[in-house]
Backbone of each chain as nested JSON, in Angstrom:
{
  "chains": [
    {"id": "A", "residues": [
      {"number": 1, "name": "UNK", "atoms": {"N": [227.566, 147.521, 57.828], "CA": [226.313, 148.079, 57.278], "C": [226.316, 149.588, 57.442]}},
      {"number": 2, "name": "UNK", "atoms": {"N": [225.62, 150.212, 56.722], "CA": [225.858, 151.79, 56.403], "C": [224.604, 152.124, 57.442]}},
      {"number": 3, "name": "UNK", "atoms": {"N": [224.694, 153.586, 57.967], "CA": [223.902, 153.971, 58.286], "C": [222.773, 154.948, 58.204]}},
      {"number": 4, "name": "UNK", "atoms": {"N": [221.893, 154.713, 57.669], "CA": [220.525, 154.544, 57.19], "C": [219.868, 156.197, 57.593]}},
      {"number": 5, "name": "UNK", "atoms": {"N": [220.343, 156.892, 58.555], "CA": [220.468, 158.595, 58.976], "C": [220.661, 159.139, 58.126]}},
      {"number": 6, "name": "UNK", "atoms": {"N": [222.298, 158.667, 57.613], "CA": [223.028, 159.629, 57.471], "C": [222.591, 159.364, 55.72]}},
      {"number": 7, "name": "UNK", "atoms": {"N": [222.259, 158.231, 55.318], "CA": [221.798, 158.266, 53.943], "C": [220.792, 159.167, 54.024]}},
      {"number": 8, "name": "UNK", "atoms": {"N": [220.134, 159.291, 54.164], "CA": [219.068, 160.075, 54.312], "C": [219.299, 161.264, 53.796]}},
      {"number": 9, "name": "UNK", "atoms": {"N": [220.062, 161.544, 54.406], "CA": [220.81, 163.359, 54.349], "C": [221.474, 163.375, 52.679]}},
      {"number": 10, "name": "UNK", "atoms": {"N": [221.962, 162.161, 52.419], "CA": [222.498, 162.899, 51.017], "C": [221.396, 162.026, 49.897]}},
      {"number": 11, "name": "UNK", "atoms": {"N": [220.462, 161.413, 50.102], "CA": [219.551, 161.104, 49.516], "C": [218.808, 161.559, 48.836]}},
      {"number": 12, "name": "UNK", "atoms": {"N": [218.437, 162.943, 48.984], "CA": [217.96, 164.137, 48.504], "C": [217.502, 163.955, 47.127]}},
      {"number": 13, "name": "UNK", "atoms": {"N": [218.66, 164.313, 46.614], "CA": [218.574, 164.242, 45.284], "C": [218.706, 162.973, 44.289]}},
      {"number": 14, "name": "UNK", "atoms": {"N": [218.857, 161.817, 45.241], "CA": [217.942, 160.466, 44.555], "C": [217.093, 160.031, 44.461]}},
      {"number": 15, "name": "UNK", "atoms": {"N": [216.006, 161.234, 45.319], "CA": [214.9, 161.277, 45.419], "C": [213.664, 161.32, 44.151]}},
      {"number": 16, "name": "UNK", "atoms": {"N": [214.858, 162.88, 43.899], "CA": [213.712, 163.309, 42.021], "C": [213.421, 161.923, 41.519]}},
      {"number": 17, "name": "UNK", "atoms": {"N": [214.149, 160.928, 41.368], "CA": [213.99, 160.055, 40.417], "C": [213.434, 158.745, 40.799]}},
      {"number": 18, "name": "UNK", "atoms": {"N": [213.913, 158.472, 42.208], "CA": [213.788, 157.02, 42.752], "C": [212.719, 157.435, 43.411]}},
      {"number": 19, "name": "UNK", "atoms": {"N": [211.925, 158.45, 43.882], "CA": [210.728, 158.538, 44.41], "C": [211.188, 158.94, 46.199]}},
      {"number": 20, "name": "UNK", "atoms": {"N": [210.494, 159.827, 47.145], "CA": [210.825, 160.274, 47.997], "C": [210.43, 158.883, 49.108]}},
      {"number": 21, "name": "UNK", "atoms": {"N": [209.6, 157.931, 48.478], "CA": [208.994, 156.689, 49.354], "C": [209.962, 155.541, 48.391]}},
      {"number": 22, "name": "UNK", "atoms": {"N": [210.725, 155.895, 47.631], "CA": [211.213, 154.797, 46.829], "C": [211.058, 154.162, 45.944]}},
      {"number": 23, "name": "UNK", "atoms": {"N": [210.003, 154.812, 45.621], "CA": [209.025, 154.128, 44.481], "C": [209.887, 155.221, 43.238]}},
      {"number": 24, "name": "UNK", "atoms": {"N": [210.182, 154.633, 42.276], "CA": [210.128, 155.824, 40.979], "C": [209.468, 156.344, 40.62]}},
      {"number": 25, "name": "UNK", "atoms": {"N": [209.812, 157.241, 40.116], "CA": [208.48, 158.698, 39.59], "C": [208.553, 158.091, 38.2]}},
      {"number": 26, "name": "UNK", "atoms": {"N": [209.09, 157.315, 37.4], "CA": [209.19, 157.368, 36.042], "C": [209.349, 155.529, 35.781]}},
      {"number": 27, "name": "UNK", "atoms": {"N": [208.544, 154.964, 35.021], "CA": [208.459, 153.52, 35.112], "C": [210.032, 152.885, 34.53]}},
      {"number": 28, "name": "UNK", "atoms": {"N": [210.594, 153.587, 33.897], "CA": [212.058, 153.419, 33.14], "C": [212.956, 153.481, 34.228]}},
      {"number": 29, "name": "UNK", "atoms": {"N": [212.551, 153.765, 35.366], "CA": [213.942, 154.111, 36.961], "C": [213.361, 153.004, 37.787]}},
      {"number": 30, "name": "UNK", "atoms": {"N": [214.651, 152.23, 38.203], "CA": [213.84, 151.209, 39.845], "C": [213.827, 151.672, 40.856]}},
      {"number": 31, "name": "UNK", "atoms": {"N": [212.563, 150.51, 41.306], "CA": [211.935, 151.213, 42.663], "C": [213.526, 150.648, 43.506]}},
      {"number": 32, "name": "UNK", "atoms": {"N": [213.694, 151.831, 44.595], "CA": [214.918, 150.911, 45.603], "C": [214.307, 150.73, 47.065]}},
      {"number": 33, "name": "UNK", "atoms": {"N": [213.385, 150.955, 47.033], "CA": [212.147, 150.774, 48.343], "C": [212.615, 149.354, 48.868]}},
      {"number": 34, "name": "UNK", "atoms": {"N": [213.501, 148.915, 50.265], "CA": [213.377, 147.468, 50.731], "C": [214.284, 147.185, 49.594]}},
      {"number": 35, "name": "UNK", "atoms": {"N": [214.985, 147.378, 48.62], "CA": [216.289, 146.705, 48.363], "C": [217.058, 146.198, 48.643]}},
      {"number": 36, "name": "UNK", "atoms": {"N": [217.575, 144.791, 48.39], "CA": [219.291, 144.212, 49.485], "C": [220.164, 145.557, 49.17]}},
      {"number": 37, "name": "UNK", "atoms": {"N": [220.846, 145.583, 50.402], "CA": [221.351, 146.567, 50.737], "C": [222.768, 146.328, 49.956]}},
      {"number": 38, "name": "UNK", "atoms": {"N": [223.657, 145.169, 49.9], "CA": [224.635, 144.711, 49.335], "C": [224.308, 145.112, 47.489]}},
      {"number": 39, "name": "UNK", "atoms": {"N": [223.086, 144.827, 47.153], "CA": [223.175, 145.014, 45.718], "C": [223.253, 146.51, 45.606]}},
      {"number": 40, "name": "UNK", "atoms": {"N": [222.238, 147.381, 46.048], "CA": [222.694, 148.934, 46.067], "C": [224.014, 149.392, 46.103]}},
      {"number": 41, "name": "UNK", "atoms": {"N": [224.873, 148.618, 47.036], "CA": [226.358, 149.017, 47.05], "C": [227.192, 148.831, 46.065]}},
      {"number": 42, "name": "UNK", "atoms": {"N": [226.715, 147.718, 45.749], "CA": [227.264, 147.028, 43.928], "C": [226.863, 147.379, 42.858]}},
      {"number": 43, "name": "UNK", "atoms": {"N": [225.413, 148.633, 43.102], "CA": [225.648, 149.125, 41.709], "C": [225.887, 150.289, 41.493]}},
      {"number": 44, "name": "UNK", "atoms": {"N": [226.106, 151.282, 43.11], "CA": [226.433, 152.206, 43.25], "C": [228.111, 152.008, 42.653]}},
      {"number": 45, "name": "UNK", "atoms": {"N": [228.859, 151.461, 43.474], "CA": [230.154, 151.397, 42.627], "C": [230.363, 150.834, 41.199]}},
      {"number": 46, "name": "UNK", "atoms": {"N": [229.605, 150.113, 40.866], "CA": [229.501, 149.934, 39.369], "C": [229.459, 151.03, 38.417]}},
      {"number": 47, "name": "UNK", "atoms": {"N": [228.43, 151.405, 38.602], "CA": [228.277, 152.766, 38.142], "C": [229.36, 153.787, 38.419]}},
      {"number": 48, "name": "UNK", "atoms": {"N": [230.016, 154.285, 39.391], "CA": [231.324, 154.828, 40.07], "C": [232.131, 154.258, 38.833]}},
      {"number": 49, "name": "UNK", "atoms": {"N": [232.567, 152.939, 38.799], "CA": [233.602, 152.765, 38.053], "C": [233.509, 152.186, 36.894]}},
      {"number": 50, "name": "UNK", "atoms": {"N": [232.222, 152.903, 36.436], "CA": [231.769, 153.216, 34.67], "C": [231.662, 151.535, 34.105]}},
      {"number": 51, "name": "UNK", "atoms": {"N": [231.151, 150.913, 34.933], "CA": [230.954, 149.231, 34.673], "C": [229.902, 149.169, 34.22]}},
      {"number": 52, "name": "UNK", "atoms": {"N": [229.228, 150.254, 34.471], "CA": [227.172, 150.117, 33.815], "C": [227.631, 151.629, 32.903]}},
      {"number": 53, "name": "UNK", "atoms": {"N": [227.271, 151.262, 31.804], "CA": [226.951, 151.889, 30.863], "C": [225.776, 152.514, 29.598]}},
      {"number": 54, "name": "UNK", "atoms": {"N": [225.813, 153.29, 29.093], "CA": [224.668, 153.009, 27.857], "C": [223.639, 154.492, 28.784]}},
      {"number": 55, "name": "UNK", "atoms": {"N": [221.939, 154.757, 28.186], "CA": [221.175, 155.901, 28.659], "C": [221.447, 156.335, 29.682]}},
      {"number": 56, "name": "UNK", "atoms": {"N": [221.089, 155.466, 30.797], "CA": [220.714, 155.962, 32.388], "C": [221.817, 155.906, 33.063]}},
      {"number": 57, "name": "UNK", "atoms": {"N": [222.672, 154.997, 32.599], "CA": [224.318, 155.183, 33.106], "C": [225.007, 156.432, 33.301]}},
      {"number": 58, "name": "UNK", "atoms": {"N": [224.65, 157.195, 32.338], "CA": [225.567, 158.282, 31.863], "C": [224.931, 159.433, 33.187]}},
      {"number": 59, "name": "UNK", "atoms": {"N": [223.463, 159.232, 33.576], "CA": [223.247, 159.894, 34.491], "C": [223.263, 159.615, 36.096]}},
      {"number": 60, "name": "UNK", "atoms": {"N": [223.617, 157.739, 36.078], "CA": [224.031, 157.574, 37.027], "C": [225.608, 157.673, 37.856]}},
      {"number": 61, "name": "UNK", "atoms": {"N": [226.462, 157.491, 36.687], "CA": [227.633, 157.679, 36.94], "C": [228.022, 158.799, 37.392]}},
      {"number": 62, "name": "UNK", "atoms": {"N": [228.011, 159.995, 37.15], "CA": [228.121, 161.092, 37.914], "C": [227.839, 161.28, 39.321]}},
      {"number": 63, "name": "UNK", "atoms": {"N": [226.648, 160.934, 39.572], "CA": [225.776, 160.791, 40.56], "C": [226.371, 160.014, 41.537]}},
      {"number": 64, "name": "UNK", "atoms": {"N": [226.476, 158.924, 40.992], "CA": [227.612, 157.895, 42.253], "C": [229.011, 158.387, 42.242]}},
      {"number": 65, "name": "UNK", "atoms": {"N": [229.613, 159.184, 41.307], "CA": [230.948, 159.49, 41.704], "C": [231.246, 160.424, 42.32]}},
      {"number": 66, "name": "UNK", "atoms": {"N": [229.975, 161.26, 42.876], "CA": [229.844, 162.447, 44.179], "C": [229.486, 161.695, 45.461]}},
      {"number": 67, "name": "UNK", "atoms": {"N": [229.707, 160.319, 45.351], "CA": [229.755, 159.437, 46.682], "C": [230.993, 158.676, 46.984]}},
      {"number": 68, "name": "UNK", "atoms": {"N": [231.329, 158.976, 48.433], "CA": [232.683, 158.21, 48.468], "C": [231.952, 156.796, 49.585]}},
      {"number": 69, "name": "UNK", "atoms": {"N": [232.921, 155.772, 49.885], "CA": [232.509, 154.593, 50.571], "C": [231.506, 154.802, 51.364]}},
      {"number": 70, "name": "UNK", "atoms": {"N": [231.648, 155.568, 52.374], "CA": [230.635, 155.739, 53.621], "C": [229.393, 156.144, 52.823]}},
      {"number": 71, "name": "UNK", "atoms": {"N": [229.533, 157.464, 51.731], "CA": [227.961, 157.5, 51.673], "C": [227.387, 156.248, 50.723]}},
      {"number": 72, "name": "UNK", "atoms": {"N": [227.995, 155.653, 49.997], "CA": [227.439, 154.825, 49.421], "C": [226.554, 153.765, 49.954]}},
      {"number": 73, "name": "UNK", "atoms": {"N": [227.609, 153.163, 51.456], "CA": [226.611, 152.432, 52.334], "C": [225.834, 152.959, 53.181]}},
      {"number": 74, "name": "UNK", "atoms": {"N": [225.8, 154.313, 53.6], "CA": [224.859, 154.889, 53.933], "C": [223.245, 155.048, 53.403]}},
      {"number": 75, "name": "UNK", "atoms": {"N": [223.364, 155.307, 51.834], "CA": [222.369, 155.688, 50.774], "C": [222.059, 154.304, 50.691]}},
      {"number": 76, "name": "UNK", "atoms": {"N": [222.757, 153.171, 50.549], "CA": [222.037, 151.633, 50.368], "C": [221.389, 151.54, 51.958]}},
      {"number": 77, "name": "UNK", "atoms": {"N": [221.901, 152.033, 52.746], "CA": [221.389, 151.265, 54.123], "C": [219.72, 151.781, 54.426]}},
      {"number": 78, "name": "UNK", "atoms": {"N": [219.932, 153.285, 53.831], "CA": [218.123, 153.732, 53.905], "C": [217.56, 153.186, 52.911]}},
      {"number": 79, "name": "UNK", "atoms": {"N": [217.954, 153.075, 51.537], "CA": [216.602, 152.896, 50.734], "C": [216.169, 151.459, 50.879]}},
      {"number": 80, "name": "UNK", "atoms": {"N": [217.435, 150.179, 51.655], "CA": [216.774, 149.325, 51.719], "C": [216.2, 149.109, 53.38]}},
      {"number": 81, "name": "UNK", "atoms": {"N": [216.221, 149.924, 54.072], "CA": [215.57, 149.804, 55.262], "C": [213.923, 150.22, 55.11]}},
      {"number": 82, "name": "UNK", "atoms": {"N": [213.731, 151.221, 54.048], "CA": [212.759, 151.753, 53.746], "C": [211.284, 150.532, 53.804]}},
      {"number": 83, "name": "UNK", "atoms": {"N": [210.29, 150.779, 54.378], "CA": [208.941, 149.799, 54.33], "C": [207.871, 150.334, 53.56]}}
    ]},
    {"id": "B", "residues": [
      {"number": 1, "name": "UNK", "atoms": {"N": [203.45, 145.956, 26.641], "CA": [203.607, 145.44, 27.523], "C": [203.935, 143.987, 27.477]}},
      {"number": 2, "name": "UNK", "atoms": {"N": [204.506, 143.104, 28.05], "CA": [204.54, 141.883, 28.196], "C": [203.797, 140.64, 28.746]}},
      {"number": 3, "name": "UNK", "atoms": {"N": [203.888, 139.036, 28.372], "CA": [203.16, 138.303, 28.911], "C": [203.597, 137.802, 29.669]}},
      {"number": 4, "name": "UNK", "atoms": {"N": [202.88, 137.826, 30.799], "CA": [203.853, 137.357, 32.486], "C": [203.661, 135.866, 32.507]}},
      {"number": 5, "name": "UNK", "atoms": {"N": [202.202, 135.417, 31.828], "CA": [202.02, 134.071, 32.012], "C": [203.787, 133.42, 30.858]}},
      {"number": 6, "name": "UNK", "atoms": {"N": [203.44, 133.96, 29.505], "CA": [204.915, 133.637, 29.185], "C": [206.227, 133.674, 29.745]}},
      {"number": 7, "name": "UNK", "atoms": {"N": [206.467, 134.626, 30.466], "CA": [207.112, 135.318, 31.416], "C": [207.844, 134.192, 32.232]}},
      {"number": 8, "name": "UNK", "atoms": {"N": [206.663, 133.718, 33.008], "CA": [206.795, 132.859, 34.377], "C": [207.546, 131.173, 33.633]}},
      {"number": 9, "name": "UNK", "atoms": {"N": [207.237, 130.605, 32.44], "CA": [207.946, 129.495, 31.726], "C": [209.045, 129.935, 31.224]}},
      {"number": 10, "name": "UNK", "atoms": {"N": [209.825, 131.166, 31.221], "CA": [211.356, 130.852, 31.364], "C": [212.081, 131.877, 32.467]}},
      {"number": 11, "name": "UNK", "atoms": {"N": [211.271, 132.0, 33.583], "CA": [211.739, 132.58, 34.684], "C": [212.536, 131.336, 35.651]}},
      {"number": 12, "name": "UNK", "atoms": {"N": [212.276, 130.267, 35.423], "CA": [212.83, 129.546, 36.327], "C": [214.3, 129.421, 36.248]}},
      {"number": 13, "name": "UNK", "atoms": {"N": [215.025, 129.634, 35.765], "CA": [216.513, 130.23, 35.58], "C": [216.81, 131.097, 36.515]}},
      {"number": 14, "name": "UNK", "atoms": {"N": [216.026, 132.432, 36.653], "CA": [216.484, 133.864, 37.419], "C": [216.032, 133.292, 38.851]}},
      {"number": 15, "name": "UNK", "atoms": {"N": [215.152, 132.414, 38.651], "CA": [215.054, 132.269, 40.598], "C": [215.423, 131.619, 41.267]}},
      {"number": 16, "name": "UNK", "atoms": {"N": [216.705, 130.736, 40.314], "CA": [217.804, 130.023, 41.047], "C": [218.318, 131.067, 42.054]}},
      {"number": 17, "name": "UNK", "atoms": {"N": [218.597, 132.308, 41.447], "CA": [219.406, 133.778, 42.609], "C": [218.457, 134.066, 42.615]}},
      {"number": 18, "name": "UNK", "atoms": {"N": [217.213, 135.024, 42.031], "CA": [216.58, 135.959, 42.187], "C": [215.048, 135.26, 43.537]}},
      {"number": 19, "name": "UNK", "atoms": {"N": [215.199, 134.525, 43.298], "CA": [214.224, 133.735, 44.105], "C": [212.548, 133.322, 44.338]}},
      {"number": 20, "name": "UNK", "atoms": {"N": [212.064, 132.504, 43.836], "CA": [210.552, 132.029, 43.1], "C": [209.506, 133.06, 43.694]}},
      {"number": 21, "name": "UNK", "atoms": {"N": [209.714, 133.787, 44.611], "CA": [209.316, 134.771, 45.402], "C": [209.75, 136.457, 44.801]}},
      {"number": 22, "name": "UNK", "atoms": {"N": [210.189, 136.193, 43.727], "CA": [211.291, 137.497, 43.205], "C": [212.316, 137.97, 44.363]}},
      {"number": 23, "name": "UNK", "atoms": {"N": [212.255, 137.522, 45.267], "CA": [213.147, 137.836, 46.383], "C": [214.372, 136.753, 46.645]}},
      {"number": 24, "name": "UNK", "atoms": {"N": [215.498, 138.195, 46.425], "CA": [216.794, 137.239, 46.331], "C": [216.922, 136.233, 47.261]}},
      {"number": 25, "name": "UNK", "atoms": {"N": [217.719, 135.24, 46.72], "CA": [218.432, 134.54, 47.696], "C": [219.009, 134.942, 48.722]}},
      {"number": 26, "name": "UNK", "atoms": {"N": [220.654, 135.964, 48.238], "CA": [221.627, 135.913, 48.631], "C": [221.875, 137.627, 48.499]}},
      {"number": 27, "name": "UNK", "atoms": {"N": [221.92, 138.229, 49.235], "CA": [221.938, 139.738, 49.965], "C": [222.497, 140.531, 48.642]}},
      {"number": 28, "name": "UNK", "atoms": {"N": [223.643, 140.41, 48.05], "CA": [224.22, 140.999, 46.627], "C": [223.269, 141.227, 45.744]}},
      {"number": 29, "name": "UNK", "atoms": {"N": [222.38, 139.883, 45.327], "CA": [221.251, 140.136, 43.917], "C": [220.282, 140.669, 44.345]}},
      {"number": 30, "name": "UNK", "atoms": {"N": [219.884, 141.376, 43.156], "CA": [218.635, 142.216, 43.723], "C": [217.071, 141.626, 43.714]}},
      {"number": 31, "name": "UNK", "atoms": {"N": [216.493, 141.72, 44.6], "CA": [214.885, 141.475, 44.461], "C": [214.369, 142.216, 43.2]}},
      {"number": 32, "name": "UNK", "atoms": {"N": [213.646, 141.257, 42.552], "CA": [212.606, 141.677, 41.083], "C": [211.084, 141.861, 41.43]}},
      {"number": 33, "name": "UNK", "atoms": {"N": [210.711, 141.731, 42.544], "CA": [209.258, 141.279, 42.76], "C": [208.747, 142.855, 42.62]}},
      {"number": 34, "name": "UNK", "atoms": {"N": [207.799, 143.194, 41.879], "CA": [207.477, 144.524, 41.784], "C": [208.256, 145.251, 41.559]}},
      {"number": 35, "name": "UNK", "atoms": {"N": [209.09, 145.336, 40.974], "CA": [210.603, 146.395, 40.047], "C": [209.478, 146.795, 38.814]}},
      {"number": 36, "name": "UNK", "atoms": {"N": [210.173, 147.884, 38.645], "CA": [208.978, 148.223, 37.514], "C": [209.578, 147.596, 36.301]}},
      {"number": 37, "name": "UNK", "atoms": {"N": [208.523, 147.497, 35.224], "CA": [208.304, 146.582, 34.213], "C": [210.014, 147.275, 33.383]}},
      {"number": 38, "name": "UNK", "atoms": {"N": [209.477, 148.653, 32.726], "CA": [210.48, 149.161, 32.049], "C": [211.867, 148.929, 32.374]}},
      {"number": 39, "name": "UNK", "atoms": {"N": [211.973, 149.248, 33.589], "CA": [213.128, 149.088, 34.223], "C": [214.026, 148.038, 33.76]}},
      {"number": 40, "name": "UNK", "atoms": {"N": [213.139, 147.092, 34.308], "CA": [213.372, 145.356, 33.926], "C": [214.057, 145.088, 32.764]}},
      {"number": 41, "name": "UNK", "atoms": {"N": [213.397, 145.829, 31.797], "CA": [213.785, 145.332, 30.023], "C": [214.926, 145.832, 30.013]}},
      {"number": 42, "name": "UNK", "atoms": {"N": [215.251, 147.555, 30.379], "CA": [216.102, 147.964, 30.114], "C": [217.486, 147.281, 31.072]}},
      {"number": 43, "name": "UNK", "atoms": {"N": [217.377, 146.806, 31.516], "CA": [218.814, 145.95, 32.718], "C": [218.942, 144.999, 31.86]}},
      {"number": 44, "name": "UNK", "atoms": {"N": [218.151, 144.369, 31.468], "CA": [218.306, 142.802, 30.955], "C": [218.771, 143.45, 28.859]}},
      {"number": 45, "name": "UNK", "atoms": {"N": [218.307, 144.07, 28.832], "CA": [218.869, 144.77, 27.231], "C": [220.483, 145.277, 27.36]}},
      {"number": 46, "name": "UNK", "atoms": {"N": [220.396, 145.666, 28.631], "CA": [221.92, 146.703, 28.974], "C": [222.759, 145.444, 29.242]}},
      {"number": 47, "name": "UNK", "atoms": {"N": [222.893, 144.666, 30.106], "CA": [223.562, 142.999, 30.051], "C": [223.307, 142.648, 28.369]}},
      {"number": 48, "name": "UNK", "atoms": {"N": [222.749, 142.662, 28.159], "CA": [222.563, 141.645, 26.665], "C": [223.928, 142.608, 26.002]}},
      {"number": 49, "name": "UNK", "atoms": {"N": [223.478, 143.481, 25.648], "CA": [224.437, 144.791, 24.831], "C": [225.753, 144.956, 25.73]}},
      {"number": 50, "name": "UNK", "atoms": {"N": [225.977, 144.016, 26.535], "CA": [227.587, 144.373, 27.148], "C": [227.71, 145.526, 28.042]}},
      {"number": 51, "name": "UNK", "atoms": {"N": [226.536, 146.389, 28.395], "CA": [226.551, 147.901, 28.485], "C": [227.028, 148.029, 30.401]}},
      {"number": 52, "name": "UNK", "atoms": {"N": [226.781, 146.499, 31.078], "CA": [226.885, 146.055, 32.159], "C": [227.955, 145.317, 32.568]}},
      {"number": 53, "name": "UNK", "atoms": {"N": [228.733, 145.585, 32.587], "CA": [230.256, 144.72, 33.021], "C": [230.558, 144.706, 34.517]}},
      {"number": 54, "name": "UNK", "atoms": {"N": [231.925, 143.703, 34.746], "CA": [232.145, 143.819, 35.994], "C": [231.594, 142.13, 36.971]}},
      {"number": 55, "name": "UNK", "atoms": {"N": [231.673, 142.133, 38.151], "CA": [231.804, 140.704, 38.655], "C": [230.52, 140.09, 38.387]}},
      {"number": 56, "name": "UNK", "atoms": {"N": [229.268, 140.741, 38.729], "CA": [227.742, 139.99, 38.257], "C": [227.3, 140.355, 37.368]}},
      {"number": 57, "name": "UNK", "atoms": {"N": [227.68, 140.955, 36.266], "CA": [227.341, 141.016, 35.183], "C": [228.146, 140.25, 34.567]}},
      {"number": 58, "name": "UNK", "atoms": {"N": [229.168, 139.287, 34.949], "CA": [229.577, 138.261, 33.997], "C": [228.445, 136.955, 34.151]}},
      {"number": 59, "name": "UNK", "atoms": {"N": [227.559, 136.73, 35.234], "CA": [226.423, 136.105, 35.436], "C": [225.781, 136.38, 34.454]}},
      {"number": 60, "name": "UNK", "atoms": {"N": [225.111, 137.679, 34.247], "CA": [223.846, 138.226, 34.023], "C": [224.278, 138.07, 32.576]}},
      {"number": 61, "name": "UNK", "atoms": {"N": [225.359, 138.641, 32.143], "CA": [225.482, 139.053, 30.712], "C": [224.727, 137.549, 29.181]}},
      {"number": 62, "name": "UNK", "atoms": {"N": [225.893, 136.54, 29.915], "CA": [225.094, 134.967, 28.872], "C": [223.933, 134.844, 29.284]}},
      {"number": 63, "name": "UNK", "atoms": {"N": [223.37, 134.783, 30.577], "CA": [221.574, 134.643, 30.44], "C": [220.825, 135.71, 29.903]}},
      {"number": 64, "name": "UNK", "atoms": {"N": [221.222, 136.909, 30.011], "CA": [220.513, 137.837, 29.044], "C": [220.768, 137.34, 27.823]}},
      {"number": 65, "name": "UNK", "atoms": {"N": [221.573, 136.954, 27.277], "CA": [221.971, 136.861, 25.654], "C": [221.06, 135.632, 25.16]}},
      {"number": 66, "name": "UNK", "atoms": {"N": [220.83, 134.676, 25.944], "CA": [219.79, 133.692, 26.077], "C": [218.049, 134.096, 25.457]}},
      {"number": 67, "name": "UNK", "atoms": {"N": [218.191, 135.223, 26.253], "CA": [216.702, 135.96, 25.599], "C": [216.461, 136.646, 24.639]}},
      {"number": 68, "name": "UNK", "atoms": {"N": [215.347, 136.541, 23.724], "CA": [214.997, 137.866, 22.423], "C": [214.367, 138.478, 23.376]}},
      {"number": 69, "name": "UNK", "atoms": {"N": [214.038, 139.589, 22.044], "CA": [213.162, 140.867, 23.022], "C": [211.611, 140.299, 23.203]}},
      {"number": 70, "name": "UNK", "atoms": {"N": [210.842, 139.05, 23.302], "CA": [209.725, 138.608, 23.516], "C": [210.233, 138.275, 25.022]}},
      {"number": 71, "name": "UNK", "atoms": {"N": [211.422, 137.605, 24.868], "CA": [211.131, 136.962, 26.115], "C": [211.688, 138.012, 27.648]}},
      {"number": 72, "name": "UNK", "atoms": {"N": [212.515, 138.719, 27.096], "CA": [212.736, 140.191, 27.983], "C": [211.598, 141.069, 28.304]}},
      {"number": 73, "name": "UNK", "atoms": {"N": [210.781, 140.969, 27.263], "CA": [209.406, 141.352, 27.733], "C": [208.299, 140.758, 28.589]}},
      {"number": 74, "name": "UNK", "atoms": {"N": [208.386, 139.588, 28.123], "CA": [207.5, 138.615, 28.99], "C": [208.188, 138.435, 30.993]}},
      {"number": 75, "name": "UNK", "atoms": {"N": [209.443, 138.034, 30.643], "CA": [210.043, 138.35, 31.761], "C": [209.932, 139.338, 32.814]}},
      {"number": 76, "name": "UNK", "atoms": {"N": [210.365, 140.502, 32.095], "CA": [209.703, 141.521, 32.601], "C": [208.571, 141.752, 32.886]}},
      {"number": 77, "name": "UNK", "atoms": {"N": [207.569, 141.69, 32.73], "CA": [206.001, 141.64, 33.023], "C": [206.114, 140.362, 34.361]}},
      {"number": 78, "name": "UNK", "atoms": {"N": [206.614, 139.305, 34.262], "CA": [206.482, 138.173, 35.202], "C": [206.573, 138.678, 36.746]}},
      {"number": 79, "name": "UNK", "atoms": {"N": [207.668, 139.423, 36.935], "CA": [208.09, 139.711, 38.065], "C": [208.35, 141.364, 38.396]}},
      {"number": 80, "name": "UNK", "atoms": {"N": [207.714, 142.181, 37.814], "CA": [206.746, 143.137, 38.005], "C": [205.307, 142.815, 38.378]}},
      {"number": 81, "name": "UNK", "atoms": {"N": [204.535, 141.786, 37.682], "CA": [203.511, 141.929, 38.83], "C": [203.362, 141.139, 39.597]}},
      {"number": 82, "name": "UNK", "atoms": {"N": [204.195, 140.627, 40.039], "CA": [204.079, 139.979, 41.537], "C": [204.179, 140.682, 42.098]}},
      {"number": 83, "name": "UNK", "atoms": {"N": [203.021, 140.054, 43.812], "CA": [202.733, 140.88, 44.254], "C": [203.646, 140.43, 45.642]}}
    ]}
  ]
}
């Protein structure tokens, strides 16, 4: 399991979109507030390896490919620890 | 917007994994319970359109294809407002 600190720290800027409490700012983005932590990891690399495609893809893929293993389970371990 | 009461008569499929509670089963799938509505359509449109590949989107992809856009809507509405 990732640790939930150190997500934090590069979380930042998944913030603009996913909401600083997790909630989305924009009804078209999901909330990742209390998410399984395993699915975050699976769509973080999905996205990484251009498996999700099409609008929001194009802005997620980037985004996850400035994450290597550790932060990925890091960034899943906070937003689904989040209450 | 969508009809959740429609919604909820062909949700019983997704909560074999997703779970009658919108809360997954099994740590990988993601919880739907309060995901925002938009969101919703657009995942289940992006599986339908292939736009989602990879190990659970070979799940997701034939049950999306299963649905028109009434029932992606209704769906969506179902498990967005649960509370």
């Amino acid at each position: 399991a990732g640790d939930a600190a150190a997500g934090k720290a590069k979380a930042a800027v998944c913030s603009a979109c996913h909401g600083a409490d997790g909630i989305a700012v924009i009804p078209g983005y999901p909330n990742l507030k209390g998410q399984n932590e395993q699915y975050l990891v699976n769509s973080l690399k999905a996205y990484k390896n251009k498996e999700r495609t099409g609008a929001m893809a194009m802005m997620m893929q980037p985004q996850a490919a400035m994450l290597n293993d550790n932060d990925i389970a890091n960034v899943s371990a906070y937003f689904s620890q989040m209450k």
